[in-house]
PARO-426909 format. One record per residue: residue in one letter; x, y, z of N, C-alpha, C in turn. Coordinates in steps of 0.05 Angstrom, whole numbers, plus 5000, padded with zeros to 4 digits. Atoms other than C-alpha are relative to their C-alpha. Layout:
AXYZXYZXYZ...
***
This chain:
X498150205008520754545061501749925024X498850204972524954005107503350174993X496949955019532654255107500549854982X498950125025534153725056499350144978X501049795028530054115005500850175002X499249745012532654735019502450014988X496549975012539854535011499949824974X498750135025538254124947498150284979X500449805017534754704922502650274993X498049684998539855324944502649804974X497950155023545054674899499850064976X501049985025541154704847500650284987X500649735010540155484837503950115001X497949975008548655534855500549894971X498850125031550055014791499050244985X500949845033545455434744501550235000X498849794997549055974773503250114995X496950014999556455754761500450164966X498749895027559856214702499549874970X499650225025561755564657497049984989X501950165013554755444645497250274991X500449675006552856214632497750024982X501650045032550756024561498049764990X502350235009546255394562498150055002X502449904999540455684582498349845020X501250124974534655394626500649765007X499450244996537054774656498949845020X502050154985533654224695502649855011X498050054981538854074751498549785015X502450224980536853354787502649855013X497450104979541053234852498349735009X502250304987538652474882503049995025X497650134974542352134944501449824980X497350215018549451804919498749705018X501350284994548151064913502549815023X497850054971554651024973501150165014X498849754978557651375025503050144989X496949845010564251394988499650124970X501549815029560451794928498850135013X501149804986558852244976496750035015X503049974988551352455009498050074975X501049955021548952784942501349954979X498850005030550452674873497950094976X501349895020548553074806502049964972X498650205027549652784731500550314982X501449775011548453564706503050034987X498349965015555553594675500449754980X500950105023554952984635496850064978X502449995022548153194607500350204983X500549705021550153984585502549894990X498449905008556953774566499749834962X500250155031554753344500497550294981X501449745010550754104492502650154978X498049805006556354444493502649904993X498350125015560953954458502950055014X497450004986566553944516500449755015X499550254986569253414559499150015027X501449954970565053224620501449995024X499350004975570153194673501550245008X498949624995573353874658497350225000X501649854989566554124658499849995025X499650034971565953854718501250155027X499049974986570854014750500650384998X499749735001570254784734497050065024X502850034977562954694764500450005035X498950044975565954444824500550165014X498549794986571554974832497450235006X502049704991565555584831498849885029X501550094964561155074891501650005019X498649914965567255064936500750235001X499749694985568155834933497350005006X502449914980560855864953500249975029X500050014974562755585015497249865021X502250054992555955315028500049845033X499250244972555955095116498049734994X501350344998551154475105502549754981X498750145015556054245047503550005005X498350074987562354045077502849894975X498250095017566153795009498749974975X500950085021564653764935502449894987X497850145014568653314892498749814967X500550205024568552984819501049784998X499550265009568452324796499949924973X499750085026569351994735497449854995X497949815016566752084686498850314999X501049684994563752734708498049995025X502549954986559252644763500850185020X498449714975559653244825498149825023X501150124971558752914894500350235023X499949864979557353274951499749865031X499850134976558553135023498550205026X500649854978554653335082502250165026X498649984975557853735142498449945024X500950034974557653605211497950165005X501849724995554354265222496549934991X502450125012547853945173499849785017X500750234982548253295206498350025018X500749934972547053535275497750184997X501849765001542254115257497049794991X502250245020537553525218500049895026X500850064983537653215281498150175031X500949714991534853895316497049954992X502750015019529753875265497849825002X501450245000527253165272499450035035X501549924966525753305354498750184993X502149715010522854025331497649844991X502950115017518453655282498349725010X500350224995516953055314498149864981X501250155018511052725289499250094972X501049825016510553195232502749894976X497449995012517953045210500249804978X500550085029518052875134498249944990X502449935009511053125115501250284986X498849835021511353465053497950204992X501749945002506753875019500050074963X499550005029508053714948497949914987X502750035001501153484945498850115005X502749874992497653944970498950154983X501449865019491654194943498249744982X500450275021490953434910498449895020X502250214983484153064927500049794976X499850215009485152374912498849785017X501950214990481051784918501049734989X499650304999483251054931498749804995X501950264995479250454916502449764998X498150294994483249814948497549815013X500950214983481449134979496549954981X502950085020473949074951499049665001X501050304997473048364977497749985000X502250095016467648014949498949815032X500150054983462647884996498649584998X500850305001461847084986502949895005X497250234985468946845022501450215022X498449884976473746995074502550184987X498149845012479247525060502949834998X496350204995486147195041502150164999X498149844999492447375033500450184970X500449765020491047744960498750235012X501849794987485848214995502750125020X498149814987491548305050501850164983X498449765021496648644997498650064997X501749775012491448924958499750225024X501149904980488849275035502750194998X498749844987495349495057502250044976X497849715029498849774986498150235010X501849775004492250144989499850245020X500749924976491950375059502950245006X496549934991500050485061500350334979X499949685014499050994998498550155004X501949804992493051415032501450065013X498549834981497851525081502550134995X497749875023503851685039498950274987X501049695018499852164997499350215022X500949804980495852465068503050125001X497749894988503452615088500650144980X499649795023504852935028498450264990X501649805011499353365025497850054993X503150065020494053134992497549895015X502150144987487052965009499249794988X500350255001485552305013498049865004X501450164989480051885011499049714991X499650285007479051145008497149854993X503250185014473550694973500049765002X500150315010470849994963498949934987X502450095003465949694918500349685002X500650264992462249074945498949844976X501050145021460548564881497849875028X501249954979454448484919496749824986X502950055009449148104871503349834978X500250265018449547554813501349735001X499750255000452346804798501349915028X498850104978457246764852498950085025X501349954973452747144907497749765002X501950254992447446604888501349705004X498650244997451946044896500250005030X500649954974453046324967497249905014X502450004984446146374981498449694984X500850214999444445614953501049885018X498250274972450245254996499050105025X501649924983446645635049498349845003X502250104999440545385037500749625001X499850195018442644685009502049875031X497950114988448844535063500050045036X499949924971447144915133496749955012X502650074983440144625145500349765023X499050184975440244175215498649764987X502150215002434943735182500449884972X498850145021437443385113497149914982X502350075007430043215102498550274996X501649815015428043895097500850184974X498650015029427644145030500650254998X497949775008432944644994498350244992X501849845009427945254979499850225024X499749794987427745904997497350025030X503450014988419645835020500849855034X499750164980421845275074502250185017X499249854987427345735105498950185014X501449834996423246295105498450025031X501650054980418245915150501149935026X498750074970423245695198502950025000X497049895005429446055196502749865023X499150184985431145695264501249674990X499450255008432245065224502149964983X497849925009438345305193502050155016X498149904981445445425223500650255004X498449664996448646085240502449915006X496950054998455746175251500849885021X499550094967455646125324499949715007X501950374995451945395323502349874985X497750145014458445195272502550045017X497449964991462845435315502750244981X498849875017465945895260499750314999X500349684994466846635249498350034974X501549995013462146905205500649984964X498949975027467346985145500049684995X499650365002469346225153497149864987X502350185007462046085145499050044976X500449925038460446475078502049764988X498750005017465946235057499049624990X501550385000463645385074498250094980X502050035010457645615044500250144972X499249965031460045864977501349804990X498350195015464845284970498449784994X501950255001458844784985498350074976X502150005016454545194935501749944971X498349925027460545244873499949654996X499250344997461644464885497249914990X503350145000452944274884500250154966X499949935026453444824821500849834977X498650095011458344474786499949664989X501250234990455643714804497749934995X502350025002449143744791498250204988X501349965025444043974738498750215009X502649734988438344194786501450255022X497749844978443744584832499950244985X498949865015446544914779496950164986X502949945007438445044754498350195015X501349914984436145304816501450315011X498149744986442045824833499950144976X501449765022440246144764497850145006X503449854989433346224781500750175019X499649774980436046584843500550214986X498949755014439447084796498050124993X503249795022432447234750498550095023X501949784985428747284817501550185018X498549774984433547704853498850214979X500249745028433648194784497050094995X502349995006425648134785499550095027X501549944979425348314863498649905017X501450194978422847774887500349995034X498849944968422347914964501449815016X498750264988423647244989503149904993X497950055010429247194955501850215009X497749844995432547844966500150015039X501249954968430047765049502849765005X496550204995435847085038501850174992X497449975014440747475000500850215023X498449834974440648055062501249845021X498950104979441347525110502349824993X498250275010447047065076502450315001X497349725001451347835060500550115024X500249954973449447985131502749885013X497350234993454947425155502350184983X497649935014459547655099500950325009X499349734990459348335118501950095039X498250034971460648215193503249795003X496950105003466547745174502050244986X498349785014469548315128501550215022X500149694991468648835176502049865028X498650104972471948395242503350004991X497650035019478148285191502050304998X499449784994478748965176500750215025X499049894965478349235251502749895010X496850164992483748755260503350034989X498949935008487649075211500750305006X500349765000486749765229499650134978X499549995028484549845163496450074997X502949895004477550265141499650084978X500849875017474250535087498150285001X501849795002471051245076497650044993X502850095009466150975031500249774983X499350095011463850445002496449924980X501650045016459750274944499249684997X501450235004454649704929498749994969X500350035025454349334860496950094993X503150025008447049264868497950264990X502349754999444850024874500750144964X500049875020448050184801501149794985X498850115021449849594757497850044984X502949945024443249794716502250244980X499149755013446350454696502449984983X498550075010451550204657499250094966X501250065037446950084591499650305009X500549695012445450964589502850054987X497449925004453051044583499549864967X499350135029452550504524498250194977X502049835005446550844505501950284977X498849715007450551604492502549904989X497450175017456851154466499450054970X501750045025452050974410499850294989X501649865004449351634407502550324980X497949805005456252034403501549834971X498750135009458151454355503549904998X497450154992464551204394498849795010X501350165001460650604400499249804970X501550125015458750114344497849675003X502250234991452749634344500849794976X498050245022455048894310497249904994X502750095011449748554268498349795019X501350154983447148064323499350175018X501049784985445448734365502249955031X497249804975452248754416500550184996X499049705004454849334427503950005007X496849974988462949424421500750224994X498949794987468349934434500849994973X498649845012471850334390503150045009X496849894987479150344419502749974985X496950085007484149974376501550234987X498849795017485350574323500050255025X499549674983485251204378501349845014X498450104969488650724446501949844989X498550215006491450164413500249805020X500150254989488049724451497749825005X501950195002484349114444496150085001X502749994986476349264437499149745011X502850144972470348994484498050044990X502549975006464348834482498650115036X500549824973460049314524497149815004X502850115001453048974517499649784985X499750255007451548234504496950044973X502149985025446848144438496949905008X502450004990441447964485499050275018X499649824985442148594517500450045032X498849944974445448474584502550095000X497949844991450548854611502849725020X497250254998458648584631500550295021X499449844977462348814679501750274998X498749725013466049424640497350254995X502649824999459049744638498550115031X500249894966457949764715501850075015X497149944993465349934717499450314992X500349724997463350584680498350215010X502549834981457050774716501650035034X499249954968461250714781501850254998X498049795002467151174756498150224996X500549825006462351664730498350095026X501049924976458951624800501150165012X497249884984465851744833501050314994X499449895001467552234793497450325008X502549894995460752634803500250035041X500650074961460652424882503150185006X497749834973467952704909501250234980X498549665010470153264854502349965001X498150134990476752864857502250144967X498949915025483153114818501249734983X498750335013485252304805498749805015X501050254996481851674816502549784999X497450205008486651134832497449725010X500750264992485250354834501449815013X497550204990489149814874498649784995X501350225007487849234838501649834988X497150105003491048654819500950014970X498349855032496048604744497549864987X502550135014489648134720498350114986X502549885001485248704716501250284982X499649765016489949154677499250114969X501249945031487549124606497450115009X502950024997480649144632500050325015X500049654986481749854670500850094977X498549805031485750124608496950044983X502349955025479450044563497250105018X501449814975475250294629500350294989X497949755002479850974624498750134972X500349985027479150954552497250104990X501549935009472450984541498250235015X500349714978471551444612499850234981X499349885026475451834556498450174977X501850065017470651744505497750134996X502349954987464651894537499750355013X499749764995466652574565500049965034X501349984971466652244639502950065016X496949924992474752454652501949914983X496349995017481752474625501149774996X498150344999485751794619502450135028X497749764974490552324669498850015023X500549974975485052294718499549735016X500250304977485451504735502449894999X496550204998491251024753499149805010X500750294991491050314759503549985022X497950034996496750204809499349605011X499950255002497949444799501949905025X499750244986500548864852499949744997X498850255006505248264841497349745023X502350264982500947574866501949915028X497750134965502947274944498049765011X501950304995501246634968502749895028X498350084982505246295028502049864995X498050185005511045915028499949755002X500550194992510245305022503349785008X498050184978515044835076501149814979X499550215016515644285023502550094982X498049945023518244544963501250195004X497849624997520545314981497950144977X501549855017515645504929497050175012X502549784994508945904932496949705003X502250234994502645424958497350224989X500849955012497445534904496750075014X502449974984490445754930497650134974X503149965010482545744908499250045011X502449924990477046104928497549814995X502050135011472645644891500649715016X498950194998476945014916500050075039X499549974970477445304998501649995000X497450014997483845314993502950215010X498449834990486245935009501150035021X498549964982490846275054498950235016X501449724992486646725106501550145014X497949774982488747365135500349865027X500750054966486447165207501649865006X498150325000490046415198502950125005X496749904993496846775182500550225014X500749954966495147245237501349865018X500650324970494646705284503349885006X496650114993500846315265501550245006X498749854998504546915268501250075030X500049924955502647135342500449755017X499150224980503246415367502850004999X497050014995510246385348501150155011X499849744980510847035383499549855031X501150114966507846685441501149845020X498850314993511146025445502350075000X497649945006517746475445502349854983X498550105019519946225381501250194983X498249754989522147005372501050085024X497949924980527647245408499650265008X500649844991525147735450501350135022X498049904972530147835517497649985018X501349964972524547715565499949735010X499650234998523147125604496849855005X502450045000515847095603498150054968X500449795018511647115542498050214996X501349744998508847765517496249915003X502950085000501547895534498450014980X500949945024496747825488499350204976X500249815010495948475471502350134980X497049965004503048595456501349784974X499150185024503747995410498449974984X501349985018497548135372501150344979X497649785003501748815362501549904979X497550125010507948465342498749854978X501650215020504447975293499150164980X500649895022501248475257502050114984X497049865006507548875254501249844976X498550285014511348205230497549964971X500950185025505648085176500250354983X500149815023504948845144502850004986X496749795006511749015144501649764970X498650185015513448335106498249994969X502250005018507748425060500650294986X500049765017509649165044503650045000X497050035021517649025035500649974975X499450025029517948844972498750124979X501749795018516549284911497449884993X503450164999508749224899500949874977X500350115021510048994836500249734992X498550424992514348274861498049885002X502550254985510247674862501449995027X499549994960511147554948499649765004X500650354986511746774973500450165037X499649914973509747055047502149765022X497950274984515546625094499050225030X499649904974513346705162501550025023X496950114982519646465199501950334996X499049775014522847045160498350295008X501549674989517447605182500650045022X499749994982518947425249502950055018X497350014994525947425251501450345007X499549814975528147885305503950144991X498349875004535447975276500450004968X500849955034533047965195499550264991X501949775019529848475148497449935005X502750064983523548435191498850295006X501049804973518348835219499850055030X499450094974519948465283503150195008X497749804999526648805273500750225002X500349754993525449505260498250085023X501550014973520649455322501749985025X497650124978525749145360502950285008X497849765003531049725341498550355017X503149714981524150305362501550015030X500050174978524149885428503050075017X497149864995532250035435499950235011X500349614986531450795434497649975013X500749934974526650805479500749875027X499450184978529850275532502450335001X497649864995535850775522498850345018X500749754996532251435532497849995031X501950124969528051045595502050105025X496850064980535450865628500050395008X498449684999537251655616498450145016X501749924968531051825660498350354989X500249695007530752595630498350034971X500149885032527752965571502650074985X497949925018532153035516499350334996X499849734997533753805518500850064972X498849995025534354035435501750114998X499049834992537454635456503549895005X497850184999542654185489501149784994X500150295017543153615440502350104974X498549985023547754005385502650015004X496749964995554053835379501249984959X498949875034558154095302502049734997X497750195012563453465311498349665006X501250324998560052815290502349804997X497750194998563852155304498549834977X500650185011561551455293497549974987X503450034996554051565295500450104960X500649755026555852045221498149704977X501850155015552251345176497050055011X502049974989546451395223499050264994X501649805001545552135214498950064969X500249925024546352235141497549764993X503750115004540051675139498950085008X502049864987535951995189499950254972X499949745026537652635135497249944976X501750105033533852205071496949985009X501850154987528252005115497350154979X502249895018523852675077500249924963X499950095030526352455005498449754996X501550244988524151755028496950024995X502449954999516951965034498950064966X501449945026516752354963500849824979X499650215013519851774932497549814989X502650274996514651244960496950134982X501549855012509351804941500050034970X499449925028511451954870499949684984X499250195014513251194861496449825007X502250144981506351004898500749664999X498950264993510150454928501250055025X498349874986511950514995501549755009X498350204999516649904989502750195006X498449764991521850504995500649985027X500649834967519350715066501049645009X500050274979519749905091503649894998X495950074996527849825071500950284996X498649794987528950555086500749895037X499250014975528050305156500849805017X499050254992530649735153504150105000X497649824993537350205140500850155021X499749754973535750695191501049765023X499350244970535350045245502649924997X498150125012541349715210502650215012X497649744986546150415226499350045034X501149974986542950515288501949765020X499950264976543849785324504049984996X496950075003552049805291501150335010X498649794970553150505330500049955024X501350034977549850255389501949785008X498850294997553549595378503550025008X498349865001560050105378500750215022X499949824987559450635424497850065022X501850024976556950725497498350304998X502049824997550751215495500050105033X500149794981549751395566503549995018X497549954988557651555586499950125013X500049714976556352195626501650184987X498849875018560752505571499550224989X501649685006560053225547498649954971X502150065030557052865476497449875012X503050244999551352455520497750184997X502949795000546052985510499749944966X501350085020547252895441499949834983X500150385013548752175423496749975010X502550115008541552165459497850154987X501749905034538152625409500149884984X500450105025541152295355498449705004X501750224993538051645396496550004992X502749854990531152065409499150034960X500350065026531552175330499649854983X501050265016532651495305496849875007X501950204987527051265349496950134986X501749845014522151845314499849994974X499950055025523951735245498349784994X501950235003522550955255496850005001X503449964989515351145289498650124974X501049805011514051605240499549834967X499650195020516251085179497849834992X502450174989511450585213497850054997X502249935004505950955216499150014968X500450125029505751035142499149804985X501750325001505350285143498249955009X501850054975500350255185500449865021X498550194975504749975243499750275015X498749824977503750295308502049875014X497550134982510250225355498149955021X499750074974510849925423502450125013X498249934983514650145481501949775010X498250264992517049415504499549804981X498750225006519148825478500349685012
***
């Protein structure tokens, strides 16, 4: 345990321990951080909850509570006091302050890793872009909730591993692979058919010859095929047929569909690198959407299943879940997508031995996982306890015009791609339209850095749950609630600890009488609660305006008081410097932001 836990535990075990409360019996004591500094560092509600037990008045319980914690004398706890109408605040001492800063150099990169997870193997499936378009900015949240809570949970303890599955076959992959055929031939006279490709594959574009990245080009060539679909009779005639002979094996057919996913796959994967962002494993629709119908099959068989007089097959859920049935099997007997949904989970759960399955997907898809779960359930293939849908509000850009959200189609090209708001991002970086203090701008390397920084950090501020109008003016803003900002604050402590020339000595870093810096420390303090929060809340919207606090105390000490004075405190004004600057790093990483040294 981090000192914070031991001193909210040794709290805990004094309360149960105070006289007054002798006679209530087991009690569930829950200290949190006070929601201000002038409500002290901790606060616990535990005398309003026993005293409607014990039919007394909560501020004289209180305050008897109180009197026993200040004869304990506890050195981390510096003052206990009540408030109306019973709450017990506690106040850090100096002595804690400073020692937490000890701790956080001791621990460095380790400092607020928990292990309240451990022992927990858990498996992620995020992002899952479909391989017929370019990734937008839904796929980016979906990526980095997903990415942000593998690393939340790793730090907590738990083993972690991350999934994808690729929709990887039917209507919309053959739509792909018509506008292919139909839109990227050089010759207009030669005809749309798989046979004529075949024979001269040269007579059709590649990415390179468009000038486009490979995602850009799927994506032309899905929009050209949904449009010809849509428009026309034989279009729409011929991209079926693709489906029956894909499903029948036809070689020619599946010899286009490797080379058309080929492109999509190398656009996915360039996106991803660019993200720092991977998967452990990932699954393909094509190798198990058959297996769906056995499950329906033993549905039937267990009779949690009923067959409807036209020969569908639906669910059983409303009377046991109380929620909406499905149909599992169409009355011609094809399979939907809740049937290759449970041949995958029962893969998953078979493949990693996992104690929870989570999904990061968006709120669209929440009924449709519940009756997943449900019939998982059902079936005998896990618990409703061993999956979680963790849902994500919609994000779309800002649009300049109105101030509102600029609406986007995949079907329409319309979207907002990762790479694009990328791009803008780092040019404005470039064209020093952030305020950087240099007088040259950064190199490329450095502002592809910063850019990313500026797009996670703005993308994982807000609780997952908010819809998100991404404002890029606002991600970039160097004295905002930015990732440009808490970067910028990193960048500080280490300019400061550059100047000072030396290692910070821990040894010689403690000093018992805190001044101005005491806001700054008592946040550095939360930094491990912080973590089991984001963890527990699987949200690490927490962790992105925890450190937007930490920077915030940080830049108004700094803004206050000269750090290198030569003073018998500068050893440990720059610990508590050397600290802030570790916390941030450490924050970051989480996000998947690595720091920079300059600016």
């Amino acid at each position: 345990m981090n000192r914070l836990e031991l001193l909210v535990e040794e709290l805990k075990a004094q309360i149960k321990a105070a006289p007054v409360l002798a006679d209530v019996g087991d009690l569930n004591v829950h200290i949190e951080r006070s929601s201000h500094p002038n409500f002290g560092d901790l606060t616990t509600n535990i005398a309003l909850q026993v005293s409607k037990l014990m039919r007394v008045d909560p501020m004289e319980l209180a305050e008897k509570i109180t009197e026993y914690l200040n004869e304990q004398a506890l050195a981390a706890i510096a003052k206990v006091e009540v408030l109306k109408p019973g709450f017990i605040n506690f106040y850090f001492s100096d002595e804690f302050l400073s020692a937490n800063v000890a701790e956080v150099l001791q621990s460095g990169d380790d400092f607020g890793r928990g292990e309240w997870q451990k022992g927990q193997r858990i498996v992620i499936e995020h992002t899952s872009p479909n391989p017929n378009k370019a990734m937008h900015l839904g796929h980016l949240r979906n990526n980095l909730v997903g990415m942000s809570l593998a690393n939340v949970l790793r730090f907590s303890g738990a083993t972690v591993t991350t999934d994808a599955i690729y929709n990887d076959r039917g209507i919309a992959i053959a739509k792909l692979m018509y506008g292919f055929l139909a839109c990227m031939k050089k010759d207009e006279s030669l005809p749309t058919e798989v046979a004529a490709w075949l024979n001269d594959k040269n007579a059709w574009f590649i990415p390179e010859e468009k000038g486009v990245g490979p995602d850009i080009f799927v994506a032309q060539c899905y929009v050209a095929g949904e449009k010809l679909f849509k428009a026309s009779p034989e279009a729409e005639s011929f991209t079926r047929d693709l489906v029956v002979k894909w499903e029948a094996n036809d070689q020619p057919v599946w010899e286009l569909w490797k080379h058309v996913l080929a492109y999509a796959y190398a656009g996915i994967d360039k996106t991803l690198v660019r993200l720092g962002s991977h998967f452990d494993k990932i699954w393909y629709e094509h190798e198990h959407y058959n297996e769906g119908k056995k499950y329906v099959e033993q549905g039937l068989e267990k009779g949690v299943f009923k067959k409807l007089e036209d020969g569908a097959v639906l669910t059983n859920l409303e009377e046991q879940y109380g929620i909406p049935d499905t149909v599992l099997l169409k009355r011609d007997g094809t399979s939907l997508y809740i049937t290759q949904d449970l041949a995958l989970t029962a893969l998953k759960k078979e493949y990693y031995q996992a104690d929870k399955l989570i999904w990061v997907v968006g709120p669209d898809q929440t009924l449709a996982l519940r009756q997943v779960f449900a019939v998982c359930e059902q079936l005998g293939i896990g618990a409703l306890s061993d999956f979680k849908h963790v849902a994500y509000g919609y994000v779309g850009l800002k649009d300049e015009n109105s101030g509102g959200m600029k609406k986007m189609s995949s079907r329409e090209g319309t979207v907002v791609l990762i790479d694009e708001v990328i791009d803008e991002v780092k040019q404005k970086i470039e064209t020093n339209e952030v305020e950087l203090e240099r007088e040259h701008k950064p190199a490329p390397e450095l502002s592809e850095k910063l850019a990313l920084a500026a797009v996670k950090f703005a993308i994982l501020k807000p609780e997952r749950t908010q819809d998100l109008t991404f404002d890029i003016n606002q991600s970039v803003n160097v004295h905002g609630d930015s990732g440009v900002y808490v970067m910028y604050s990193y960048v500080r402590t280490e300019s400061i600890l550059e100047k000072f020339g030396r290692e910070v000595i821990v040894s010689e870093a403690v000093d018992t009488k805190v001044g101005v810096e005491k806001d700054l420390l008592r946040t550095l303090a939360f930094f491990p609660s912080v973590i089991k929060r984001a963890g527990k809340d699987l949200s690490t919207h927490h962790i992105a305006t925890y450190l937007l606090e930490v920077s915030s105390a940080f830049n108004s000490w700094y803004g206050n008081e000269s750090i290198l004075d030569g003073s018998e405190r500068e050893a440990y004004k720059l610990a508590a410097v050397k600290a802030t600057g570790q916390v941030i790093k450490n924050g970051l990483a989480i996000l998947g932001i690595p720091t920079v040294e300059k600016m």
